[in-house]
Backbone as XML, in Angstrom:
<?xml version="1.0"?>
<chain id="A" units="angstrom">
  <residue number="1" name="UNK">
    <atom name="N" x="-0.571" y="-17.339" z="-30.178"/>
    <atom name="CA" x="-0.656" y="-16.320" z="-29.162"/>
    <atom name="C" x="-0.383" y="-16.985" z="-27.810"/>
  </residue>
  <residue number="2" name="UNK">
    <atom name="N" x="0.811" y="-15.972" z="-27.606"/>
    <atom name="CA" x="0.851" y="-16.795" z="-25.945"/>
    <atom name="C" x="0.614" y="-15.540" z="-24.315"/>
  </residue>
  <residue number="3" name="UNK">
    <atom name="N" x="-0.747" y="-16.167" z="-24.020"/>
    <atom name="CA" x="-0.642" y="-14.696" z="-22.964"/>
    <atom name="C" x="-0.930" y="-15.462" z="-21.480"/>
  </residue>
  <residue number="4" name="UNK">
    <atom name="N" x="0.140" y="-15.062" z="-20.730"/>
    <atom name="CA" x="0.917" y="-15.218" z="-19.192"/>
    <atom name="C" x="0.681" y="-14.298" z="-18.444"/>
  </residue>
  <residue number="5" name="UNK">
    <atom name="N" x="0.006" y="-14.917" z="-16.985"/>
    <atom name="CA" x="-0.284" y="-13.982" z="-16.352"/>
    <atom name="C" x="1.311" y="-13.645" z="-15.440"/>
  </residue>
  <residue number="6" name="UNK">
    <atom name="N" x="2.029" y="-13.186" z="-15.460"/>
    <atom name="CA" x="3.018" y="-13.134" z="-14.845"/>
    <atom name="C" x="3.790" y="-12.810" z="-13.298"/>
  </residue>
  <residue number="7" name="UNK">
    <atom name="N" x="2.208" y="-11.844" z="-12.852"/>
    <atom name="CA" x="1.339" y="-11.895" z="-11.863"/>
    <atom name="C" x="0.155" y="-11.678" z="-11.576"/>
  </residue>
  <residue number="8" name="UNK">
    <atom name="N" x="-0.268" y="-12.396" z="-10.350"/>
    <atom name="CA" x="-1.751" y="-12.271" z="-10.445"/>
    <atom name="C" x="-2.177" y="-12.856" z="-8.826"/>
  </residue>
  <residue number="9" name="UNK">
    <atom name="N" x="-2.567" y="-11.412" z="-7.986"/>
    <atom name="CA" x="-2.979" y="-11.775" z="-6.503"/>
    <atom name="C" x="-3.805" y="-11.097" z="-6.240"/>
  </residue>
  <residue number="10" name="UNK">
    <atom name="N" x="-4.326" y="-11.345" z="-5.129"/>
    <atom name="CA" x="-5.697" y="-10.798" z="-4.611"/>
    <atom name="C" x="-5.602" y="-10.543" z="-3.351"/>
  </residue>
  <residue number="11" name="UNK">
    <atom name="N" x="-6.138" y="-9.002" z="-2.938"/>
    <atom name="CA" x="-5.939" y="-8.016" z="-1.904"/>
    <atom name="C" x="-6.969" y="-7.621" z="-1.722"/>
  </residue>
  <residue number="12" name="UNK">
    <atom name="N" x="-6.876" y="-7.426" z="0.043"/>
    <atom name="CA" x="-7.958" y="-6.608" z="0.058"/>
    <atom name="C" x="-7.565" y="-5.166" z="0.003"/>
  </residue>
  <residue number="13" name="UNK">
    <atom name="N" x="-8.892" y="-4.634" z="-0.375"/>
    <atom name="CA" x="-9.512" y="-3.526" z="-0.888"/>
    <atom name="C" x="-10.794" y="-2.576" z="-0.193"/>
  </residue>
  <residue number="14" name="UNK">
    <atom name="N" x="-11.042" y="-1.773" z="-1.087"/>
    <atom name="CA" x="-11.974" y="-0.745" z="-0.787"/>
    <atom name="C" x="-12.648" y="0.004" z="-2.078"/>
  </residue>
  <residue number="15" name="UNK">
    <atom name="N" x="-13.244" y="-0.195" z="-2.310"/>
    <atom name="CA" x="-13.722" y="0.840" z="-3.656"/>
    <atom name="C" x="-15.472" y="0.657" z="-3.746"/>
  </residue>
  <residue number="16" name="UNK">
    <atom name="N" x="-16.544" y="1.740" z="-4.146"/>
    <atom name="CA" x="-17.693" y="1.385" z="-4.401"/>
    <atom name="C" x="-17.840" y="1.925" z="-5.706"/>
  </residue>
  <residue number="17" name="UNK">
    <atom name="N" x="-18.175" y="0.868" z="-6.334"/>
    <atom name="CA" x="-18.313" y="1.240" z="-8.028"/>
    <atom name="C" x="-20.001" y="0.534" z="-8.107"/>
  </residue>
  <residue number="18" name="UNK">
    <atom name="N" x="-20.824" y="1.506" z="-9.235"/>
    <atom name="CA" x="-21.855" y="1.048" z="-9.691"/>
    <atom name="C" x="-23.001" y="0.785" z="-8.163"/>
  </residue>
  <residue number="19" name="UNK">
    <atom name="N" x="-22.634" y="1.517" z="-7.291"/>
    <atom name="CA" x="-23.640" y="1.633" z="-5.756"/>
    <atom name="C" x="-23.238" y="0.473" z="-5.235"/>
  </residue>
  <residue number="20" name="UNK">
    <atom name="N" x="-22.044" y="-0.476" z="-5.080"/>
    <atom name="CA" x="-21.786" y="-1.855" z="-4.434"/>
    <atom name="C" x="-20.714" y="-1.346" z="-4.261"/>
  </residue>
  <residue number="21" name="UNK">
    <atom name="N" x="-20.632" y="-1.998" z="-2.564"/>
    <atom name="CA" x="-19.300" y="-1.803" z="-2.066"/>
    <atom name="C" x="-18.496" y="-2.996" z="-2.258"/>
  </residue>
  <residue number="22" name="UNK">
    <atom name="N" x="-17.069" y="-2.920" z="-2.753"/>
    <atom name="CA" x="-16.241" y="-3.621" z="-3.053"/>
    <atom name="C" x="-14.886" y="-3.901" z="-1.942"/>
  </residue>
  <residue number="23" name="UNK">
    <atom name="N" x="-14.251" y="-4.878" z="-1.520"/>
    <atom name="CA" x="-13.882" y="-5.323" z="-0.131"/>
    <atom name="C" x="-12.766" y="-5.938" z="-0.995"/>
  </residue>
  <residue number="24" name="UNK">
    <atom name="N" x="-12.296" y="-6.338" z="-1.839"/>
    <atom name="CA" x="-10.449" y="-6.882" z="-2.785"/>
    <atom name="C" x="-10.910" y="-6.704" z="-4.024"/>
  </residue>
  <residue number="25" name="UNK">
    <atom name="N" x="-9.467" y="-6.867" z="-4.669"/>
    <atom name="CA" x="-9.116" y="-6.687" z="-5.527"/>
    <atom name="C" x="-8.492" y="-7.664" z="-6.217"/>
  </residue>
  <residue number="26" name="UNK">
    <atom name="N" x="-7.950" y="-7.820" z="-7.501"/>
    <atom name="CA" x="-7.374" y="-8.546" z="-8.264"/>
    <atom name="C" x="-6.389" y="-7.916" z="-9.069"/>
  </residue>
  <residue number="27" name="UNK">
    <atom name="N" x="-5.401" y="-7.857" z="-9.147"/>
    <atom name="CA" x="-4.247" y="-7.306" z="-9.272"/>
    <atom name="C" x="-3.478" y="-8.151" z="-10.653"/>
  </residue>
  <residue number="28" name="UNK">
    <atom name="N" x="-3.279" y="-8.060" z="-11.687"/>
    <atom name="CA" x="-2.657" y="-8.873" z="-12.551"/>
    <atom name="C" x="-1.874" y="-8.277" z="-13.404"/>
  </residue>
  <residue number="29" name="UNK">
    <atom name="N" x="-0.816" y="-8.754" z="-13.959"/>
    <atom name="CA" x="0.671" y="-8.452" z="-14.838"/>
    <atom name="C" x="0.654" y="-9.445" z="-15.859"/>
  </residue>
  <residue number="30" name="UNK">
    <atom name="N" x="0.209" y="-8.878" z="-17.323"/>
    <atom name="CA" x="-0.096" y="-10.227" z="-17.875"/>
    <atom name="C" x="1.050" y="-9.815" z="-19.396"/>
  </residue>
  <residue number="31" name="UNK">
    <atom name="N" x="1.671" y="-11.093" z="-19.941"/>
    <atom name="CA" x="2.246" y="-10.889" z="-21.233"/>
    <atom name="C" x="1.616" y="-11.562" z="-22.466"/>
  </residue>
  <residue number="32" name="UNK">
    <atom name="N" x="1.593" y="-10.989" z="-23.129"/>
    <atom name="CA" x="0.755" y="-11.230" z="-24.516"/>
    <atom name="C" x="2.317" y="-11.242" z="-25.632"/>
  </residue>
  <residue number="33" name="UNK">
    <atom name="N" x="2.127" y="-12.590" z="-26.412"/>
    <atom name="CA" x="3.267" y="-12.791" z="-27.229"/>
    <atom name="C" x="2.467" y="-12.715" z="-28.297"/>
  </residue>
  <residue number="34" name="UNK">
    <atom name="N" x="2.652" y="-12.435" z="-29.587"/>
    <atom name="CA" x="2.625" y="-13.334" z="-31.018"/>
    <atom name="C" x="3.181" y="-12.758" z="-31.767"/>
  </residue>
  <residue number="35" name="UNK">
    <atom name="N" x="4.112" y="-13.778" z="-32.631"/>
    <atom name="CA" x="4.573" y="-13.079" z="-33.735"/>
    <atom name="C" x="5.786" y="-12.298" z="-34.193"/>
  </residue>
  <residue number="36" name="UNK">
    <atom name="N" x="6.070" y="-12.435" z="-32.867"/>
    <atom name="CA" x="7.726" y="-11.026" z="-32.600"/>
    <atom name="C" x="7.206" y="-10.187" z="-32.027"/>
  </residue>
  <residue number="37" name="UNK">
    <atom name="N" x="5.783" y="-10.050" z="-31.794"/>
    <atom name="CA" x="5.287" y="-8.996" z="-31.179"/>
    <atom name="C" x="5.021" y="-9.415" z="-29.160"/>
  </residue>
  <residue number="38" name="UNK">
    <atom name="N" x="5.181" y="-8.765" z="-28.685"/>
    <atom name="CA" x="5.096" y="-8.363" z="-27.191"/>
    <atom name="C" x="4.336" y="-7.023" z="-26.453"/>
  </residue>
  <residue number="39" name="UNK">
    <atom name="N" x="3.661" y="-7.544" z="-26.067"/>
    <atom name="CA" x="2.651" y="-6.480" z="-24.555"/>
    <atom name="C" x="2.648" y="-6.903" z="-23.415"/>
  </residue>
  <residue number="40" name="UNK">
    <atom name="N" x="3.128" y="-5.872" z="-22.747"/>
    <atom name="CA" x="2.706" y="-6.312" z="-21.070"/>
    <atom name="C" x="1.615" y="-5.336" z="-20.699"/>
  </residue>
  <residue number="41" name="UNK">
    <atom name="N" x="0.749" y="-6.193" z="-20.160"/>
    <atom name="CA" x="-0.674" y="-4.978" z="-19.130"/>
    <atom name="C" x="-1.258" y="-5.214" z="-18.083"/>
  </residue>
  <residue number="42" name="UNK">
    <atom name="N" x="-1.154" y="-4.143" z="-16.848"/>
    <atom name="CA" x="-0.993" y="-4.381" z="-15.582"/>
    <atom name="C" x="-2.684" y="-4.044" z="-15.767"/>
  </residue>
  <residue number="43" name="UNK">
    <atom name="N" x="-3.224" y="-4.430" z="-14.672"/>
    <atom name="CA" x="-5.126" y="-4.551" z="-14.115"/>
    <atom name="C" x="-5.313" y="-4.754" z="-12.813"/>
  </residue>
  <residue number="44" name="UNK">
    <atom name="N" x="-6.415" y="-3.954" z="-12.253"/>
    <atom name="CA" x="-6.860" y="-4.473" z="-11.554"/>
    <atom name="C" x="-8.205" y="-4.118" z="-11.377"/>
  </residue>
  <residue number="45" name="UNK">
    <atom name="N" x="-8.738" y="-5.116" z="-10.617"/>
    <atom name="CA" x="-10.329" y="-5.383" z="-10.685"/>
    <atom name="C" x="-11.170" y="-5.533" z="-8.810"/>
  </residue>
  <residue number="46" name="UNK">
    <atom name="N" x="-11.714" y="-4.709" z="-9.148"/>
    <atom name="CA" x="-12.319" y="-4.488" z="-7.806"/>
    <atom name="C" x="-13.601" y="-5.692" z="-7.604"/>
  </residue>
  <residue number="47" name="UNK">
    <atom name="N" x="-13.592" y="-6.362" z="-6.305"/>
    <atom name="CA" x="-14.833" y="-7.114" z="-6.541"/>
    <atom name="C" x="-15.503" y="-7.687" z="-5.127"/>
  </residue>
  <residue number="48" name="UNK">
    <atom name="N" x="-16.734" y="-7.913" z="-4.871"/>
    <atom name="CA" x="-17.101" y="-7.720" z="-3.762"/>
    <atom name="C" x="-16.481" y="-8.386" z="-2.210"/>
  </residue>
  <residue number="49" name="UNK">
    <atom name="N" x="-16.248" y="-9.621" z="-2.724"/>
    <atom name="CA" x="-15.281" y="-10.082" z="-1.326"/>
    <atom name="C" x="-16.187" y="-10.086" z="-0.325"/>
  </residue>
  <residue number="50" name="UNK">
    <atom name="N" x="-17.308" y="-10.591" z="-0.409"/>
    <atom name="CA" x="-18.663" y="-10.474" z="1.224"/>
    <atom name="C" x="-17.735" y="-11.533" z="2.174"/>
  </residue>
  <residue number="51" name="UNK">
    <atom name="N" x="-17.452" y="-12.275" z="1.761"/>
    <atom name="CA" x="-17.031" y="-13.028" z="3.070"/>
    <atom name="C" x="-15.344" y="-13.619" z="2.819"/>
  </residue>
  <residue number="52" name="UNK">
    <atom name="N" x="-14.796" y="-14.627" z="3.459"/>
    <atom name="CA" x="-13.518" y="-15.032" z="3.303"/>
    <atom name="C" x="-13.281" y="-15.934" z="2.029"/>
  </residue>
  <residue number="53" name="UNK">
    <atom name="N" x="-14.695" y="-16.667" z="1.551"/>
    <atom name="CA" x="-14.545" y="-17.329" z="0.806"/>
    <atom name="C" x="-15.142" y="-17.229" z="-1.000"/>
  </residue>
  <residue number="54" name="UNK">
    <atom name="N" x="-15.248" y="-16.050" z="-0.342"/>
    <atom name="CA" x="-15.819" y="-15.362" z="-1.958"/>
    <atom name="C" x="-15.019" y="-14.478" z="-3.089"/>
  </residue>
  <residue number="55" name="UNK">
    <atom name="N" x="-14.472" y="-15.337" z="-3.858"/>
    <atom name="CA" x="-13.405" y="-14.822" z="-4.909"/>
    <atom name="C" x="-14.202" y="-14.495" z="-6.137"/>
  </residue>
  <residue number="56" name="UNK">
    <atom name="N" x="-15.730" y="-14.828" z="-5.730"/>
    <atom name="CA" x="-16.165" y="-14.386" z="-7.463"/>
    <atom name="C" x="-15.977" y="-12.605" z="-7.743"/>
  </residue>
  <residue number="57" name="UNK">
    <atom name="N" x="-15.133" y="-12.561" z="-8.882"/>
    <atom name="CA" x="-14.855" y="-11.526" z="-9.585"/>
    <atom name="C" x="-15.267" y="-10.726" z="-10.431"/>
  </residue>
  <residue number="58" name="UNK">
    <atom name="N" x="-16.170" y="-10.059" z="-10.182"/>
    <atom name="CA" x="-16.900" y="-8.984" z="-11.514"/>
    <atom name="C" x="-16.156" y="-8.073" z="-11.690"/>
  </residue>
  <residue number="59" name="UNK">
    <atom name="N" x="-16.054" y="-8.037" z="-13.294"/>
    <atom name="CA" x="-15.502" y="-7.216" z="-14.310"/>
    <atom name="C" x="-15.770" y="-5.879" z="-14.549"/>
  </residue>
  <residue number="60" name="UNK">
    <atom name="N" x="-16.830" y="-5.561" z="-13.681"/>
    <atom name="CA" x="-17.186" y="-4.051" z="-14.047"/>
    <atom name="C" x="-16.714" y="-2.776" z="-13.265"/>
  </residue>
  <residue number="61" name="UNK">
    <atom name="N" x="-15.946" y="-3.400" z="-12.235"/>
    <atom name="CA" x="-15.109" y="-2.114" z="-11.671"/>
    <atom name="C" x="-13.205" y="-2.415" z="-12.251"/>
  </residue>
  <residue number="62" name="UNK">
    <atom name="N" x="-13.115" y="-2.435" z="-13.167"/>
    <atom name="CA" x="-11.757" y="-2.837" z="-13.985"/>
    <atom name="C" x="-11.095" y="-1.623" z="-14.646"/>
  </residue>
  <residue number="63" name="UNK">
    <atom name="N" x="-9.845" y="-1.722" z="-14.511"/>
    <atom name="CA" x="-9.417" y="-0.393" z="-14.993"/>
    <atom name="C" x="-7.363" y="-1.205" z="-15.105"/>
  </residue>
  <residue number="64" name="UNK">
    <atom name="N" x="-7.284" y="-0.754" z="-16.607"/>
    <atom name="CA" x="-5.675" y="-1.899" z="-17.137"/>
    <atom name="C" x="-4.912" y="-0.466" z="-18.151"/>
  </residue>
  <residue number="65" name="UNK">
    <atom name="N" x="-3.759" y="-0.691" z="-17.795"/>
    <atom name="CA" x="-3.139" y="0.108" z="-18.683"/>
    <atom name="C" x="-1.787" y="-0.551" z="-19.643"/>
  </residue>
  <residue number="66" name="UNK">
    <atom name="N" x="-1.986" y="-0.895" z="-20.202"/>
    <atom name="CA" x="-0.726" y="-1.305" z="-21.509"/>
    <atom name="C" x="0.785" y="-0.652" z="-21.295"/>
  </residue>
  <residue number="67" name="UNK">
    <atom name="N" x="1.366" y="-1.029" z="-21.044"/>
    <atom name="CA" x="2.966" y="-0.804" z="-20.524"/>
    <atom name="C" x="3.899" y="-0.946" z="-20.813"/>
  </residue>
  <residue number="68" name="UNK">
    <atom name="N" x="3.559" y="-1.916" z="-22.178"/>
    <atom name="CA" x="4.710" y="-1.880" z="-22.708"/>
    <atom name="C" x="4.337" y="-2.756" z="-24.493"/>
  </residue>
  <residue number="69" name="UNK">
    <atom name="N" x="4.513" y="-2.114" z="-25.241"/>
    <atom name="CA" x="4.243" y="-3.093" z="-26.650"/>
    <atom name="C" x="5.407" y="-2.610" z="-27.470"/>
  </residue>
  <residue number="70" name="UNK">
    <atom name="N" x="5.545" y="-3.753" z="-28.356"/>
    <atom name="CA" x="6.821" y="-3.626" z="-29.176"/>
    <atom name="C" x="7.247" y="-4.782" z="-29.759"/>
  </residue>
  <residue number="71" name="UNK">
    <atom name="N" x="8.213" y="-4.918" z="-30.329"/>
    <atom name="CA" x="8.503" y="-5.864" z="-31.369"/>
    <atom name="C" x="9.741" y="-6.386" z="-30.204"/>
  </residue>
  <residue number="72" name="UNK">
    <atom name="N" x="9.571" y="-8.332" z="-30.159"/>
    <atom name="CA" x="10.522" y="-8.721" z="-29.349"/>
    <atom name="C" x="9.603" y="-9.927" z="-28.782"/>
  </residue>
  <residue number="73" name="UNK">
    <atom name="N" x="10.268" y="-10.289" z="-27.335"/>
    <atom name="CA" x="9.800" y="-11.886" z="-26.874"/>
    <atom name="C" x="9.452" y="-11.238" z="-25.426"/>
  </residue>
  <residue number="74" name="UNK">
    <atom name="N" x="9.277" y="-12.294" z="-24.340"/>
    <atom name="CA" x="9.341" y="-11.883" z="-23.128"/>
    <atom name="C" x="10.767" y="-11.968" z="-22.661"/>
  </residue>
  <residue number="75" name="UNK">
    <atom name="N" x="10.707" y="-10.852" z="-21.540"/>
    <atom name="CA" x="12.198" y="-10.749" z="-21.173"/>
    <atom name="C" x="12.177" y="-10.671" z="-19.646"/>
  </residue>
  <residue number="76" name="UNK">
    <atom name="N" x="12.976" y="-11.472" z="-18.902"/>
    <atom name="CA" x="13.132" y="-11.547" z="-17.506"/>
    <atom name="C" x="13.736" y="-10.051" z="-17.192"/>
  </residue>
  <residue number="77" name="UNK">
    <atom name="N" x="14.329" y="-9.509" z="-18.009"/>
    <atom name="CA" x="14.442" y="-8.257" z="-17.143"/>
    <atom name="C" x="13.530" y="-6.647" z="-17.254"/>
  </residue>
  <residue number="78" name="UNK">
    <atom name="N" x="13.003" y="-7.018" z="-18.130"/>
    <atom name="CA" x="11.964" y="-5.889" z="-18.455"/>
    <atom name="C" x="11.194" y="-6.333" z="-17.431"/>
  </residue>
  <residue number="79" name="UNK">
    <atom name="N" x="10.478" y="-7.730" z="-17.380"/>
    <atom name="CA" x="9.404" y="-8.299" z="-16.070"/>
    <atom name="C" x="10.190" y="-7.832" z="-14.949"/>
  </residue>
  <residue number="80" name="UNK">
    <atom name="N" x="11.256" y="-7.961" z="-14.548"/>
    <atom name="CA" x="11.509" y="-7.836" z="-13.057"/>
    <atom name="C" x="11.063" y="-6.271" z="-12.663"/>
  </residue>
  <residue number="81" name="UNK">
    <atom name="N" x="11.654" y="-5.008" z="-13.915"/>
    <atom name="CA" x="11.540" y="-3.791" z="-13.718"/>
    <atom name="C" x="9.806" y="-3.455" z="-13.529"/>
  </residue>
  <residue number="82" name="UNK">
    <atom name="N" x="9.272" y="-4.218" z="-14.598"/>
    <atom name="CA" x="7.438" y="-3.860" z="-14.087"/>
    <atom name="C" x="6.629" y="-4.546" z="-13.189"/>
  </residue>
  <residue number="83" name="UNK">
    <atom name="N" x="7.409" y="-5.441" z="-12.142"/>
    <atom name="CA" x="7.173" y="-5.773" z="-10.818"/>
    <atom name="C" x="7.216" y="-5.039" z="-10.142"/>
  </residue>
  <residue number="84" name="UNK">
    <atom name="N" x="8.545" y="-4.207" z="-10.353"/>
    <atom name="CA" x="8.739" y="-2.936" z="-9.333"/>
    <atom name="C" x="8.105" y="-1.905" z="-9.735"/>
  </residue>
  <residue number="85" name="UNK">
    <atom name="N" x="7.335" y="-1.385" z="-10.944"/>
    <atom name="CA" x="6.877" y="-0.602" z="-11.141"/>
    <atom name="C" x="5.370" y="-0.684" z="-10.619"/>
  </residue>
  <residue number="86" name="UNK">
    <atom name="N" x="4.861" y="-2.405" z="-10.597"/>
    <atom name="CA" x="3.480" y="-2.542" z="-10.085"/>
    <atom name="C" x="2.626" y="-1.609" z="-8.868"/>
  </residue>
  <residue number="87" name="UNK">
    <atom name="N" x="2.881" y="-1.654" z="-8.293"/>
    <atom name="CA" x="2.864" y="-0.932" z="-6.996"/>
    <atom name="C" x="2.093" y="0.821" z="-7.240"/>
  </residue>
  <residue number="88" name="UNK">
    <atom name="N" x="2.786" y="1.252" z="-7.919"/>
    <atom name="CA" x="2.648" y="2.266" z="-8.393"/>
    <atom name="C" x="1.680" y="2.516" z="-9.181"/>
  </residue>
  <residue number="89" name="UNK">
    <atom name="N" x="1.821" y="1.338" z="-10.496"/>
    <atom name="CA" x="0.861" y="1.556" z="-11.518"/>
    <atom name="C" x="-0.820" y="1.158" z="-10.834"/>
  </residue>
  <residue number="90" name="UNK">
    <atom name="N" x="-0.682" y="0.188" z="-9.528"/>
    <atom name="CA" x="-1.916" y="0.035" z="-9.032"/>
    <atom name="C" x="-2.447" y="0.805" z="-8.631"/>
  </residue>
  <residue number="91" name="UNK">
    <atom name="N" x="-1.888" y="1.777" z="-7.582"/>
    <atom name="CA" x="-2.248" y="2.399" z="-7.086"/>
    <atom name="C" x="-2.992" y="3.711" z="-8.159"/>
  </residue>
  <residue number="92" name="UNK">
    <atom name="N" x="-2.398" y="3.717" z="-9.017"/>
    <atom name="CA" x="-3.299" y="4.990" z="-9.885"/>
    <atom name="C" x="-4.081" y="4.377" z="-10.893"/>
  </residue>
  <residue number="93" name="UNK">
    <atom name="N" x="-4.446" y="3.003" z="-11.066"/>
    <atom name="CA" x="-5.239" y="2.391" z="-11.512"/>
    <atom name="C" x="-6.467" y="2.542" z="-10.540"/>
  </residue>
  <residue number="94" name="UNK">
    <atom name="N" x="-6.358" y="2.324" z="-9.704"/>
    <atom name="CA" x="-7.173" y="2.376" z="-8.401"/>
    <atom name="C" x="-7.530" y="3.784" z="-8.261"/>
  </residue>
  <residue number="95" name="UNK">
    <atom name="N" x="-6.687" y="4.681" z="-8.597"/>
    <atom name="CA" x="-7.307" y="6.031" z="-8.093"/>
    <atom name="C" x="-8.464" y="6.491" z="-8.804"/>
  </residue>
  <residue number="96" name="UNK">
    <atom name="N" x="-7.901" y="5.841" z="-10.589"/>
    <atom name="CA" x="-9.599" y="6.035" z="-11.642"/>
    <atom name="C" x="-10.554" y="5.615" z="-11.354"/>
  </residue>
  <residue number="97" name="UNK">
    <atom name="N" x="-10.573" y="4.191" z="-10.188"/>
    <atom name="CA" x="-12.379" y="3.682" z="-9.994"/>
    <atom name="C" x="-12.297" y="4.598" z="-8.173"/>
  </residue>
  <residue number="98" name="UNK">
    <atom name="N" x="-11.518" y="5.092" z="-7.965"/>
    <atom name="CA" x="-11.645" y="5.809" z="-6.558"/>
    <atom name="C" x="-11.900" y="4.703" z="-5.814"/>
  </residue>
  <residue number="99" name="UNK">
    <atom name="N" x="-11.116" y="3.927" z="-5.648"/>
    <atom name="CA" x="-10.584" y="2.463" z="-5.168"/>
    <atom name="C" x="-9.526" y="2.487" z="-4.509"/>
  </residue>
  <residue number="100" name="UNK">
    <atom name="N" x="-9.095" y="1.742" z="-3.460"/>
    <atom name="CA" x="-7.590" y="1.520" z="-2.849"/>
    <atom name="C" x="-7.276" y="-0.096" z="-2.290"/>
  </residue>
  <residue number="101" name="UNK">
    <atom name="N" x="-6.000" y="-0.207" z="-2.858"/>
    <atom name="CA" x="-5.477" y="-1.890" z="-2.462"/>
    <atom name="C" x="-4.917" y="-1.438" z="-1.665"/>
  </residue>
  <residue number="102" name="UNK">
    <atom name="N" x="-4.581" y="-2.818" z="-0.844"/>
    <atom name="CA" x="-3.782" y="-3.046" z="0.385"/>
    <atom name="C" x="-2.485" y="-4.290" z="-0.477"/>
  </residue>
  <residue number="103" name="UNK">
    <atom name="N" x="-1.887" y="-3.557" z="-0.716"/>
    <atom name="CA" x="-0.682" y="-5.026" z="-1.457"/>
    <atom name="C" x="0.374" y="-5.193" z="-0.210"/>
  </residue>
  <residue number="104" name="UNK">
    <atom name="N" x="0.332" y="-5.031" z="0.535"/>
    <atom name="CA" x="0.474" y="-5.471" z="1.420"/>
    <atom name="C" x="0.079" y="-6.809" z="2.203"/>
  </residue>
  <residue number="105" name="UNK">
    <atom name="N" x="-0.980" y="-6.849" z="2.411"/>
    <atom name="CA" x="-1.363" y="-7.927" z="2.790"/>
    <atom name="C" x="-2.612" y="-8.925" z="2.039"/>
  </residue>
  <residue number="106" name="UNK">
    <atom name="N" x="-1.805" y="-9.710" z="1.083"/>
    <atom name="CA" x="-2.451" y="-10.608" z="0.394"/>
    <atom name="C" x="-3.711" y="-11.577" z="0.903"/>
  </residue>
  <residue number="107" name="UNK">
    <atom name="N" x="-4.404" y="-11.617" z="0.198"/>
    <atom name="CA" x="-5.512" y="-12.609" z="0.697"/>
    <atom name="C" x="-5.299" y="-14.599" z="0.389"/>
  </residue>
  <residue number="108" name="UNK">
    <atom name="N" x="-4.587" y="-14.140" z="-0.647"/>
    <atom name="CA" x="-4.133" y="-16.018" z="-0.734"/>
    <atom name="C" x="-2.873" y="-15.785" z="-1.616"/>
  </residue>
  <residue number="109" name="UNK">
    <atom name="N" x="-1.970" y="-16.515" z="-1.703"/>
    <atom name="CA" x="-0.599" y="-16.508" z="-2.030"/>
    <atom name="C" x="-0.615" y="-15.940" z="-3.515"/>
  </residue>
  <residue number="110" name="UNK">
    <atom name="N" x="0.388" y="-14.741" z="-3.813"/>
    <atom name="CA" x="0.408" y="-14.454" z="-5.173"/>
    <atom name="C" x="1.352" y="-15.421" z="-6.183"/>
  </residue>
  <residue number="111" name="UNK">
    <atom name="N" x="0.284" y="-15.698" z="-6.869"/>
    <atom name="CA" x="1.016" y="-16.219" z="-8.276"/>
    <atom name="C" x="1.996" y="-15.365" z="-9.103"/>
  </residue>
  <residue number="112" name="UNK">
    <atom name="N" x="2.931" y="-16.163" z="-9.473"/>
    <atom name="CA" x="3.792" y="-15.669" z="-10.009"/>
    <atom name="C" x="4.527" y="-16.059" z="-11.893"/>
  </residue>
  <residue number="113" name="UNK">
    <atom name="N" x="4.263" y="-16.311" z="-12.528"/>
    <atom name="CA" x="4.428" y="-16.969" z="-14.064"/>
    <atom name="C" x="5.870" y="-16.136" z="-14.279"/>
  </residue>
</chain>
């Protein structure tokens, strides 16, 4: 099994899940190989962000949708098309925890696989 985050950055945010207010996000594009088999699934994760230096990430305001599965490998051009689709898919990921990113302006450089 080979699973790649293909992207993966952190934004600030806005969302209060579970009575805690949440200040970024975590944003990730990940590929899952095995077998001939292939998934891509976009996430993101809301998490408190109290100060500049606080990246710890809780899992309980999370919300991922599966985008793509099928028989095959990873492909540079399917990835490029669900880069451009990211944006989008965040934003209504975000709308289920009644959450909003700023992908716009990153909090530390996005990774890219």
């Amino acid at each position: 099994m080979a699973v790649i985050d293909i992207f993966e950055g952190y934004f600030p945010a806005s969302c209060v899940y579970n009575g805690r207010e949440r200040h970024a996000a975590k944003v990730t594009l990940t590929s899952d190989s095995e077998k001939g088999q292939i998934r891509y699934e976009a996430a993101v994760t809301f998490f408190p962000h109290d100060d500049e230096e606080d990246f710890a990430v809780s899992y309980d305001a999370y919300a991922s949708r599966v985008i793509y599965e099928g028989k095959g490998r990873r492909s540079k051009k399917k990835e490029k098309v669900f880069l451009e689709e990211l944006p989008d898919i965040v934003r209504e990921l975000s709308e289920e925890l009644e959450g909003e990113v700023d992908l716009e302006h990153p909090l530390r450089e996005v990774r890219l696989g």
